[in-house]
C-alpha positions as a Markdown table, in Angstrom:
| # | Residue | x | y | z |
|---|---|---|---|---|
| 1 | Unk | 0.0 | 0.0 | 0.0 |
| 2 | Unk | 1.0 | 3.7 | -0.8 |
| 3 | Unk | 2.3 | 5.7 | 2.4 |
| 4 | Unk | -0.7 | 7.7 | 1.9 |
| 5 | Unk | -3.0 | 5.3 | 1.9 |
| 6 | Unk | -1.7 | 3.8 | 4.5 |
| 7 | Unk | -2.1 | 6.8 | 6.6 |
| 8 | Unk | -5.3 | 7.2 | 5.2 |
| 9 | Unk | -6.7 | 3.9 | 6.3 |
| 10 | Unk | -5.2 | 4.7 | 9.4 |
| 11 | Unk | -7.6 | 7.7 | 9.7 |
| 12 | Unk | -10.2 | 5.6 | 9.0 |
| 13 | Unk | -9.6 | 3.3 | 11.6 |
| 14 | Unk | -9.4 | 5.7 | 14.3 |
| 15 | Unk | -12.7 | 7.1 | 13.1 |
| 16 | Unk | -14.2 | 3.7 | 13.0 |
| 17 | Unk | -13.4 | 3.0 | 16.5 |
| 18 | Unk | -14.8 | 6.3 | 17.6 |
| 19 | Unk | -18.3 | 4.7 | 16.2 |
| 20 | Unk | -21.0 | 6.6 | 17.3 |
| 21 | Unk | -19.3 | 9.9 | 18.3 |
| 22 | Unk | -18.4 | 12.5 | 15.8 |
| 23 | Unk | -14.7 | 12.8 | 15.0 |
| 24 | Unk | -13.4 | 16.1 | 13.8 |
| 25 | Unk | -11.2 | 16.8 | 10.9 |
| 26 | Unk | -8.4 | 18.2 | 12.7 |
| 27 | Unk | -8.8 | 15.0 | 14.9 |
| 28 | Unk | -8.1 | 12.7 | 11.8 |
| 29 | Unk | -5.9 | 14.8 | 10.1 |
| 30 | Unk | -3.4 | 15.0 | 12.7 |
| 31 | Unk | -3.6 | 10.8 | 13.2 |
| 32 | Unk | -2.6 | 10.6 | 9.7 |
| 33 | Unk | 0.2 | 13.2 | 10.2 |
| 34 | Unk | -1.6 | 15.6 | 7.7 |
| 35 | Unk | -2.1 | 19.2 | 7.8 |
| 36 | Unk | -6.1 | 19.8 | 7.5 |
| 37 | Unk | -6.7 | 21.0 | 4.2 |
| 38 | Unk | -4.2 | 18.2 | 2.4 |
| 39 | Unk | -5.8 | 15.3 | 4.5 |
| 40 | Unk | -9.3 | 17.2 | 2.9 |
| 41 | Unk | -7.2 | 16.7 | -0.5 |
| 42 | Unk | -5.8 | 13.7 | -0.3 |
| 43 | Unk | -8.7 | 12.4 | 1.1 |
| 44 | Unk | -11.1 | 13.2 | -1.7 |
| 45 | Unk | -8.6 | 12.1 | -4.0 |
| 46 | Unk | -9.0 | 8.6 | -2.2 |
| 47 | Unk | -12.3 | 8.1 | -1.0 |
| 48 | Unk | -14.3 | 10.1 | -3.7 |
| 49 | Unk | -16.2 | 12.3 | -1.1 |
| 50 | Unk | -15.4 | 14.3 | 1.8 |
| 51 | Unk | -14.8 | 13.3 | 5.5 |
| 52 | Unk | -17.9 | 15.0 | 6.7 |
| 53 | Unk | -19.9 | 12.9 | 4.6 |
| 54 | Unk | -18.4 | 9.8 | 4.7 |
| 55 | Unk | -18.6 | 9.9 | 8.3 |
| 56 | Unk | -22.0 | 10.9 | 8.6 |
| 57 | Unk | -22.4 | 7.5 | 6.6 |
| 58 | Unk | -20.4 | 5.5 | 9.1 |
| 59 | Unk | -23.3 | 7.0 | 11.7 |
| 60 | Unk | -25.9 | 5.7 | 10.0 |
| 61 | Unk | -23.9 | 2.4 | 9.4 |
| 62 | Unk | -23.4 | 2.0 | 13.8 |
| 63 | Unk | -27.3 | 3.1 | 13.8 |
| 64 | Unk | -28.4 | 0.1 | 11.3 |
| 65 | Unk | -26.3 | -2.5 | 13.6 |
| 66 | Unk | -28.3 | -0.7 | 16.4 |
| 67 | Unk | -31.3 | -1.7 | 15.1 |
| 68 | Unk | -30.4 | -5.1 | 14.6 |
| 69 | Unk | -28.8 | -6.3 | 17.4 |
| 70 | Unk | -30.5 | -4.3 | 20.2 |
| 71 | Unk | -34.1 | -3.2 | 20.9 |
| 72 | Unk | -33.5 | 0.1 | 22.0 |
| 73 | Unk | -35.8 | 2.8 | 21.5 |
| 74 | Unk | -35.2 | 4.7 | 17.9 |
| 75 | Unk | -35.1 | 8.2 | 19.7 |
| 76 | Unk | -32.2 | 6.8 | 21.6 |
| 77 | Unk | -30.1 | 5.8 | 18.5 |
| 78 | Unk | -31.3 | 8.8 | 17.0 |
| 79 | Unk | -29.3 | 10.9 | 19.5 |
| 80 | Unk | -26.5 | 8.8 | 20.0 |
| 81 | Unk | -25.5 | 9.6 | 16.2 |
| 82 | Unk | -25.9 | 12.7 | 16.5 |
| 83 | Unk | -29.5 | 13.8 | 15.5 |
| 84 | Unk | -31.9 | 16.0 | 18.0 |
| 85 | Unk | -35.3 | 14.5 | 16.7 |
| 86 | Unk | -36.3 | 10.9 | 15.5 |
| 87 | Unk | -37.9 | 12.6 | 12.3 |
| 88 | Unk | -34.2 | 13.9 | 11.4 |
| 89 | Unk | -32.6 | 10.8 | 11.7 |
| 90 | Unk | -35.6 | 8.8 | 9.8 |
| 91 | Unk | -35.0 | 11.1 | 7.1 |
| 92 | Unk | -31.4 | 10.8 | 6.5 |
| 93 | Unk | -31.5 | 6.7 | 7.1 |
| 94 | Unk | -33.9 | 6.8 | 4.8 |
| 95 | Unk | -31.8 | 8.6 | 2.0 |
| 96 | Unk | -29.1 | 5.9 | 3.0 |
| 97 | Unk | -30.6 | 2.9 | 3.0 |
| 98 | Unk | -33.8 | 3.3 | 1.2 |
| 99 | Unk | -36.0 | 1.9 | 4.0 |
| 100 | Unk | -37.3 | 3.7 | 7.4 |
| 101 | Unk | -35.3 | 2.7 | 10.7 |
| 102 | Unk | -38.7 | 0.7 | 11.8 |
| 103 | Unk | -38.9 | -1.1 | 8.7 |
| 104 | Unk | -35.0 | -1.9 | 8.1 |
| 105 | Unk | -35.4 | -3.3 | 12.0 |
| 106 | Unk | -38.6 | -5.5 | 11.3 |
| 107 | Unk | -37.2 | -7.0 | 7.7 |
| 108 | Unk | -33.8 | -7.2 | 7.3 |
| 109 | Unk | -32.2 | -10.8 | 8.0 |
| 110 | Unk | -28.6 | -10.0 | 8.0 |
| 111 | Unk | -26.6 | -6.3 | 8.3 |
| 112 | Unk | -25.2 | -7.5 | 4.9 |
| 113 | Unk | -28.6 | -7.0 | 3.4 |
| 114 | Unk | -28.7 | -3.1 | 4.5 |
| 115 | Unk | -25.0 | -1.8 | 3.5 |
| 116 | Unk | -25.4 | -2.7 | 0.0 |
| 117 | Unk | -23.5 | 0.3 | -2.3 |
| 118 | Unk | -21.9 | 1.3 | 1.2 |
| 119 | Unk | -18.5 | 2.7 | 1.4 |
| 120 | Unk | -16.8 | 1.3 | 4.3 |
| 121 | Unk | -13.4 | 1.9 | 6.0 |
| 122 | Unk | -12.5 | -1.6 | 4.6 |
| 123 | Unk | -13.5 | -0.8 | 0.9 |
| 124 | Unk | -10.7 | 2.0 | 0.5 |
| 125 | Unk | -7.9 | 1.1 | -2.2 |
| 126 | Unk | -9.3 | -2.2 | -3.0 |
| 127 | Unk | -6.3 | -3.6 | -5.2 |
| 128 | Unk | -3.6 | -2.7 | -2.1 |
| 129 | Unk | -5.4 | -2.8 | 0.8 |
| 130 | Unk | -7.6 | -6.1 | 0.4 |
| 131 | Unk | -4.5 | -8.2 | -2.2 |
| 132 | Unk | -4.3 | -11.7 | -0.3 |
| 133 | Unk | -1.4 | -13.8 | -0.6 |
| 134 | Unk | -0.9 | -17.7 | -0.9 |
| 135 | Unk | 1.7 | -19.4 | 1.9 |
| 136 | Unk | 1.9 | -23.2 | 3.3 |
| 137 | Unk | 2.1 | -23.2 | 6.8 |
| 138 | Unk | 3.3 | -26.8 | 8.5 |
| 139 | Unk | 0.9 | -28.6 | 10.8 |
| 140 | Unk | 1.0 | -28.0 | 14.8 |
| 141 | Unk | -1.0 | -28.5 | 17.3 |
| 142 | Unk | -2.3 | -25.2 | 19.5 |
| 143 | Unk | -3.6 | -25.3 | 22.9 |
| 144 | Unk | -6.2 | -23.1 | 24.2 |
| 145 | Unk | -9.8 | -22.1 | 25.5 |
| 146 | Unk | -12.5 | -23.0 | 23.1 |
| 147 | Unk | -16.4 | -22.3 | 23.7 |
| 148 | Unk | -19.5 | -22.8 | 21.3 |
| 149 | Unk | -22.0 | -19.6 | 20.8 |
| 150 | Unk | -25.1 | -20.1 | 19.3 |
| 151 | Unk | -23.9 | -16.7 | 17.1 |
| 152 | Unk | -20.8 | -14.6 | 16.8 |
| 153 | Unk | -20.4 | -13.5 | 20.4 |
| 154 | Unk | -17.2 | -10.9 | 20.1 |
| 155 | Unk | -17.8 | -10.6 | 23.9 |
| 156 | Unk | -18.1 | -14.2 | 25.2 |
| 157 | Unk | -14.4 | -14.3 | 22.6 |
| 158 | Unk | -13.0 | -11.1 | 24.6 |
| 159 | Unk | -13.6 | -13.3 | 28.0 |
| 160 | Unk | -11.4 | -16.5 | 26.4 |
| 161 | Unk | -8.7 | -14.0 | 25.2 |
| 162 | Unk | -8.5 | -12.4 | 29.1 |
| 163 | Unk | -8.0 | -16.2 | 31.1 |
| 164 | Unk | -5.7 | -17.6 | 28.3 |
| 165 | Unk | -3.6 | -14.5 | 28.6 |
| 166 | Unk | -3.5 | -14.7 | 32.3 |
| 167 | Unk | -3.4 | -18.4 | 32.1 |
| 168 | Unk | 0.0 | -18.3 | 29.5 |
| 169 | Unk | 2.6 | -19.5 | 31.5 |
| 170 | Unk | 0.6 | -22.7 | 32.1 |
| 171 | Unk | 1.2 | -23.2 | 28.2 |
| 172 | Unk | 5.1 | -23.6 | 27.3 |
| 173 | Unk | 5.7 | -22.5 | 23.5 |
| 174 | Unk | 8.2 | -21.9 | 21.3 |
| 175 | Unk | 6.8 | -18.9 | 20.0 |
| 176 | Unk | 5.7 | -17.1 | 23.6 |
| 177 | Unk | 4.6 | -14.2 | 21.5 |
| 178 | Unk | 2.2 | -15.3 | 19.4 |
| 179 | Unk | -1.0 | -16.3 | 19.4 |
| 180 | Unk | -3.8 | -17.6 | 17.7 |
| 181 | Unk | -8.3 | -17.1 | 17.3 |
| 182 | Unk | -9.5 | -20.3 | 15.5 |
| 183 | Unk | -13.0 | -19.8 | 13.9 |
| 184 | Unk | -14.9 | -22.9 | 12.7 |
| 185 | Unk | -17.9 | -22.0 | 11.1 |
| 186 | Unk | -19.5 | -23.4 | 8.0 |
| 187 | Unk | -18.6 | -22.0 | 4.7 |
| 188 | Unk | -21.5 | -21.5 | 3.7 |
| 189 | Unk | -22.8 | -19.8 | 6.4 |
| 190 | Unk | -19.6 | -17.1 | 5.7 |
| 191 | Unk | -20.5 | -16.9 | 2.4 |
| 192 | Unk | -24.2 | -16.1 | 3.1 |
| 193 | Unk | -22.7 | -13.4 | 5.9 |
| 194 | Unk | -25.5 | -15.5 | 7.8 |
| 195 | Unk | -25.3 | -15.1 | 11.9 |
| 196 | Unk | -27.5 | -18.7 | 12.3 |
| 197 | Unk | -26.0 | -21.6 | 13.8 |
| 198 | Unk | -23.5 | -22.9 | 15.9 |
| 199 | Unk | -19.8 | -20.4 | 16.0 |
| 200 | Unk | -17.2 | -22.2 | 17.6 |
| 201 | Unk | -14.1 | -19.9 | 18.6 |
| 202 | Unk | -11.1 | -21.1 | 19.7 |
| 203 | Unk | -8.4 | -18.2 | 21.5 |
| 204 | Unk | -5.0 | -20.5 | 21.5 |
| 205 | Unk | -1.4 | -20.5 | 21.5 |
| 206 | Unk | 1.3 | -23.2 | 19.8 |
| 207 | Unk | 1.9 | -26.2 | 22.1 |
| 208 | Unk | 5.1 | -27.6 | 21.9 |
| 209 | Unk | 5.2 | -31.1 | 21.4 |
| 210 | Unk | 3.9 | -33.8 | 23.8 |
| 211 | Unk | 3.2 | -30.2 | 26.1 |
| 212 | Unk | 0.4 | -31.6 | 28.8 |
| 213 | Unk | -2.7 | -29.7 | 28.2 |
| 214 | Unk | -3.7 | -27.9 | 31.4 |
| 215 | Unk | -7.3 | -27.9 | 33.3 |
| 216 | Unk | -10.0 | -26.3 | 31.3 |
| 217 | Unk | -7.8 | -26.2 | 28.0 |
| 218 | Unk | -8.4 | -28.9 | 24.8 |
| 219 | Unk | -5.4 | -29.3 | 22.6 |
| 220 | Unk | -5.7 | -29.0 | 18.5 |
| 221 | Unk | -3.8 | -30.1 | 16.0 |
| 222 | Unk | -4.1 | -27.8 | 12.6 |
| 223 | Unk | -2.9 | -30.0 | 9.7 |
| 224 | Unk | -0.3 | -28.9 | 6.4 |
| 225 | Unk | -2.7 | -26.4 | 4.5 |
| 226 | Unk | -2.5 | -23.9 | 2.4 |
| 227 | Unk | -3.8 | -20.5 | 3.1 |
| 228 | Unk | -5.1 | -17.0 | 1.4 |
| 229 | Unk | -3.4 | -14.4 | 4.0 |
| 230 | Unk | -5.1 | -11.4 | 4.3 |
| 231 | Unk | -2.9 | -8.5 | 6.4 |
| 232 | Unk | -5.0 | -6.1 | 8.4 |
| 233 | Unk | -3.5 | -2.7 | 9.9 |
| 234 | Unk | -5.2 | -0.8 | 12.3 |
| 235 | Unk | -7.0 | -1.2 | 16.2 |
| 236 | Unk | -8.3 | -4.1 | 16.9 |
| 237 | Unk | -12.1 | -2.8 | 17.3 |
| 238 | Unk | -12.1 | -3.0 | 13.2 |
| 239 | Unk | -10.4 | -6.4 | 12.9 |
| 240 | Unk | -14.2 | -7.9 | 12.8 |
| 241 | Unk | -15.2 | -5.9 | 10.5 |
| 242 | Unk | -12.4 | -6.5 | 8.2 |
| 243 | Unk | -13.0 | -10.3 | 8.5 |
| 244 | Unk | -16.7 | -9.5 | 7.3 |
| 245 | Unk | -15.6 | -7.7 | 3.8 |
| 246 | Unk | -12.8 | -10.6 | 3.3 |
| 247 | Unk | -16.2 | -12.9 | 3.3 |
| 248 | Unk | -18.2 | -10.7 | 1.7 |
| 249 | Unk | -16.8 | -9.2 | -1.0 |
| 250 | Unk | -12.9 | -9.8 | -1.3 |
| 251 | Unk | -13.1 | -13.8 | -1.3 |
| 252 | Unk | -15.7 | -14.0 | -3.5 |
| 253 | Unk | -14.0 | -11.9 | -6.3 |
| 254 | Unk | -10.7 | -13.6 | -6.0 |
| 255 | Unk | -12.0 | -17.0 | -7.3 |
| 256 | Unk | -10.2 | -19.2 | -4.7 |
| 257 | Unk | -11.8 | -22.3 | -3.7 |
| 258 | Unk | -12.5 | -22.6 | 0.2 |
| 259 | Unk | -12.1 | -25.4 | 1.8 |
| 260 | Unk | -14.0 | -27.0 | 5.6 |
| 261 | Unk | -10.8 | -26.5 | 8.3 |
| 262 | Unk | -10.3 | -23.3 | 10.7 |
| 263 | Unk | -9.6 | -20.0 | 9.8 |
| 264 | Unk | -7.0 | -18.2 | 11.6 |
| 265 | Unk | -6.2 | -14.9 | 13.1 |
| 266 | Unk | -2.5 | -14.5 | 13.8 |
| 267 | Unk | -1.7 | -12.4 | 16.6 |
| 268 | Unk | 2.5 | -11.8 | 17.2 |
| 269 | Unk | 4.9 | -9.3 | 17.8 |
| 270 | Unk | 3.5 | -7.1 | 15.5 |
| 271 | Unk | 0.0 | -7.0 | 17.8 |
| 272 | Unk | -0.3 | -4.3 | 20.4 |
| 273 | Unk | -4.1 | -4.3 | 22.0 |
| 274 | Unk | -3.8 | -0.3 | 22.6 |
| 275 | Unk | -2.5 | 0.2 | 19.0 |
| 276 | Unk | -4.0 | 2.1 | 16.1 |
| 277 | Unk | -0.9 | 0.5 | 13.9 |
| 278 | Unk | -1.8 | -3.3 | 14.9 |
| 279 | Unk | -0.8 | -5.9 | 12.4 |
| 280 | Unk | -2.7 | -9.1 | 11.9 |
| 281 | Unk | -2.9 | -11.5 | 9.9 |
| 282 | Unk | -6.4 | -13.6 | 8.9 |
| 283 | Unk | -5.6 | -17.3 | 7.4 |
| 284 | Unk | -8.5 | -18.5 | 5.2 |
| 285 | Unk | -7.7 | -22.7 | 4.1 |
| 286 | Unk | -7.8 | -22.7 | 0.3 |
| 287 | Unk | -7.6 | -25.9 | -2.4 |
């Protein structure tokens, strides 16, 4: 990626994880290390539209996941994104997403379903930011804390992360810096950016061999596979939502074949929690 649009999608991270407040331009521009008026430049030149309205559009995007997943009142969201009467806010989701709030809450399946033809963070310099990259990784075996949700339950997967980091010593490793979030969920299901069924997540670290496997741990053993490697940069509030667009959009345009085995997020030494320049990497299994 360009040093510009890396600093760029930088911006955009730090604006994400704001999400619902308003973030100012001077804000951004000084995270990307911009003056004001060239981050205005440079971001138009990037993004097509300016940062007020992209991230009046962001708003509206944390308002539809509102909707969704909670039943709080409309007036309440409403406010939270930064409008002083329901009627306001109706009328600007409305020019977004084509639907009132009450009737995007009542029929809409999936978020996926609502954010068609939206711009997100993720969607910025599509050819650098989202280009994948085949490796071969060896088999070894990872032991960890792994619980079943009956959906994606970012929460109940924050709670693993917390007792396997306290709990790391217990786990003797090779690699003492890095760790690993196993997903196994249904292709399928990815593909359809469906939320149904069973989503088994898995927060581990490599075992060495024959390493016992302590009380309330399981040990797994990830065969030889091939992977597409996708390489996120930026907090780790967005690293969610970058997984969604890899499903959603990035996989299916790159014409690689998925195949049934976990996917993995990499977390090493390039990983800082309190980091806006966090690097990860997400590990889809390929033919």
């Amino acid at each position: 990626m360009s040093e510009y649009g890396v600093r760029i999608n930088r911006a955009l991270n730090y604006a994400q994880e704001k999400l619902p407040e308003n973030v100012e331009l001077d804000d951004v521009a000084q995270i990307a290390a911009f003056s004001p008026y060239h981050f205005h430049r440079v971001f138009m030149l990037v993004v097509g539209e300016n940062f007020a309205s992209f991230i009046r559009k962001r708003r509206l995007e944390w308002a539809a996941m509102e909707l969704l997943n909670t039943k709080r009142r409309i007036l309440d969201i409403s406010l939270d994104v930064g409008y002083e009467t329901q009627e306001s806010f109706g009328r600007a989701f409305k020019l977004q997403f084509n639907t009132t709030p009450s009737k995007f809450r009542n029929k809409v399946r999936s978020p996926n379903e609502g954010f068609i033809g939206l711009k997100s963070a993720f969607e910025i310099h599509i050819g650098e930011l989202m280009k994948h990259e085949i490796v071969e990784r060896n088999g070894f075996e990872v032991i960890g804390i792994q619980k079943d949700y009956d959906s994606p339950d970012f929460s109940g997967a924050l709670s693993q992360w917390q007792e396997l980091w306290s709990r790391s010593n217990e786990v003797k490793s090779k690699e003492n810096n890095c760790y690993y979030g196993l997903t196994v969920v249904p292709t399928k299901t990815r593909q359809k950016n469906d939320c149904s069924g069973v989503f088994r997540y898995m927060a581990a670290k490599e075992a060495d061999e024959g390493e016992i496997v302590p009380a309330g741990m399981i040990k797994l053993t990830i065969p030889a596979q091939k992977y597409a490697k996708y390489t996120y940069n930026g907090p780790i509030s967005g690293f969610q939502a970058f997984i969604m667009n890899v499903w959603t959009r990035y996989l299916p345009e790159s014409g690689l074949e998925v195949i049934e085995s976990p996917e993995i997020e990499v977390y090493d030494e390039r990983f800082s929690l309190d980091s806006h320049e966090s690097e990860m990497d997400y590990l889809v299994p390929v033919k």
